[in-house]
C-alpha positions as CSV (number, residue, x, y, z in Angstrom):
1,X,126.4,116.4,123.3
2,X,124.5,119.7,124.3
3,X,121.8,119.2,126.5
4,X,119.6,121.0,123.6
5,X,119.8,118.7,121.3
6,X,119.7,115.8,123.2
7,X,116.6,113.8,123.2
8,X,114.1,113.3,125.8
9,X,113.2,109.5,125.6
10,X,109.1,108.9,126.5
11,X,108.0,106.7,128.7
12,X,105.1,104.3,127.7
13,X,103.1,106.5,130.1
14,X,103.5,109.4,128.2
15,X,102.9,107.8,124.7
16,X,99.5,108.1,123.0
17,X,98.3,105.2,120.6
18,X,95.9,105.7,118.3
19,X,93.8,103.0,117.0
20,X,91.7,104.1,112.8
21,X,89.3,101.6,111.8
22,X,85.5,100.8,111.1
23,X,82.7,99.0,112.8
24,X,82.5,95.4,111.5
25,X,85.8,95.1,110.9
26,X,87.2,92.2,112.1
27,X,91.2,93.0,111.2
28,X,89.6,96.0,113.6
29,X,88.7,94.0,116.6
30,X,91.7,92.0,116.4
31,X,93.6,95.6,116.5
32,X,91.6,96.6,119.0
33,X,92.8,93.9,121.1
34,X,95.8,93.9,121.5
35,X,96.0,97.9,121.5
36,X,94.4,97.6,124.9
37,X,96.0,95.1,126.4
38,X,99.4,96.5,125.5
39,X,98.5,99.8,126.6
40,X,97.1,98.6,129.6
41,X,100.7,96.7,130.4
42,X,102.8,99.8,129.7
43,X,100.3,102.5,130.9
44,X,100.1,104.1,127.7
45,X,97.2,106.1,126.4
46,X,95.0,105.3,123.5
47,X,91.9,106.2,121.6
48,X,90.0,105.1,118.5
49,X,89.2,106.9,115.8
50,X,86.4,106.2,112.9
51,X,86.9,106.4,109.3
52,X,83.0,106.2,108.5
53,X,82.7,109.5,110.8
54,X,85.7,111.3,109.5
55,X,86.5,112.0,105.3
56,X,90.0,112.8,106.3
57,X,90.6,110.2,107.5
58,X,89.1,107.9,105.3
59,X,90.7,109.4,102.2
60,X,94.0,108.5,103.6
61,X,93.8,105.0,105.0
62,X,90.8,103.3,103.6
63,X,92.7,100.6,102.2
64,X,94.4,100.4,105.0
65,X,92.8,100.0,108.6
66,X,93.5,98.9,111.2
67,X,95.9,101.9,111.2
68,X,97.7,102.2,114.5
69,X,99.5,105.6,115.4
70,X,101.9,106.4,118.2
71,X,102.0,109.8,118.9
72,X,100.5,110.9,115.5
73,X,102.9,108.9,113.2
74,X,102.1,105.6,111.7
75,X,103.0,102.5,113.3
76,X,101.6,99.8,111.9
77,X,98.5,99.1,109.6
78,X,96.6,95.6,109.2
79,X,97.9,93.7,111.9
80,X,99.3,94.9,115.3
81,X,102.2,92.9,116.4
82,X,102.2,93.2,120.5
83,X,106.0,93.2,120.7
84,X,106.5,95.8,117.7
85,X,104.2,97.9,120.0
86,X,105.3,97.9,123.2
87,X,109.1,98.3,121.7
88,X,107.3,101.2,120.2
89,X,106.1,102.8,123.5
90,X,109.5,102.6,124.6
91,X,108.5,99.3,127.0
92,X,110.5,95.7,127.0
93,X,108.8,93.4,125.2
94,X,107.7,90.7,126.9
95,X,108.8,87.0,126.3
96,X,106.6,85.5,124.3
C-alpha cells in the first residue's frame, strides 16, 4: 500500500470527545461521568457542549442527549458504554 493512502491511526491522546447535553439532565451526569474518567485513563481530550445555549445544536439532538462525539462524529447517544469508548479512542479496554 502507498504510504498516501495509508492511514494514520490516533492515539487516545490526540482524540477529542465531545460530550452535548443539558443542565438537569441526569442521563447527562451519568455521561458526564464516565466521559471523564475515560478520558482521563487514555489522555484524551474532551469538552461539553449545551443545547440550551446553542439552536444548532438543539435542532439536531434534542431527543437525543447525552450525545457523545469523537472527533466530530457521533459516537454514542443516551448512554455511554466506557469500553465502547475507550475502543473508540483507539485505547484497550479495560477488564471489567
Amino acid at each position: 500500500m502507498s504510504p498516501l493512502l495509508r492511514r494514520t491511526k490516533k492515539k487516545p491522546a490526540e482524540r477529542v470527545v465531545t460530550l452535548i447535553g443539558k443542565p438537569g439532565c441526569h442521563l447527562c451526569e451519568d455521561a458526564r461521568a464516565v466521559v471523564a474518567a475515560v478520558c482521563e485513563e487514555t489522555g484524551a481530550v474532551w469538552t461539553e457542549r449545551d443545547i440550551t445555549e446553542d439552536e444548532a445544536l438543539y435542532k439536531e439532538y434534542w431527543e437525543q442527549i447525552p450525545v457523545v462525539l469523537v472527533d466530530g462524529e457521533q459516537h454514542t447517544f443516551w448512554r455511554v458504554d466506557p469500553a465502547r469508548l475507550r475502543t473508540a479512542l483507539g485505547a484497550d479496554a479495560k477488564p471489567g
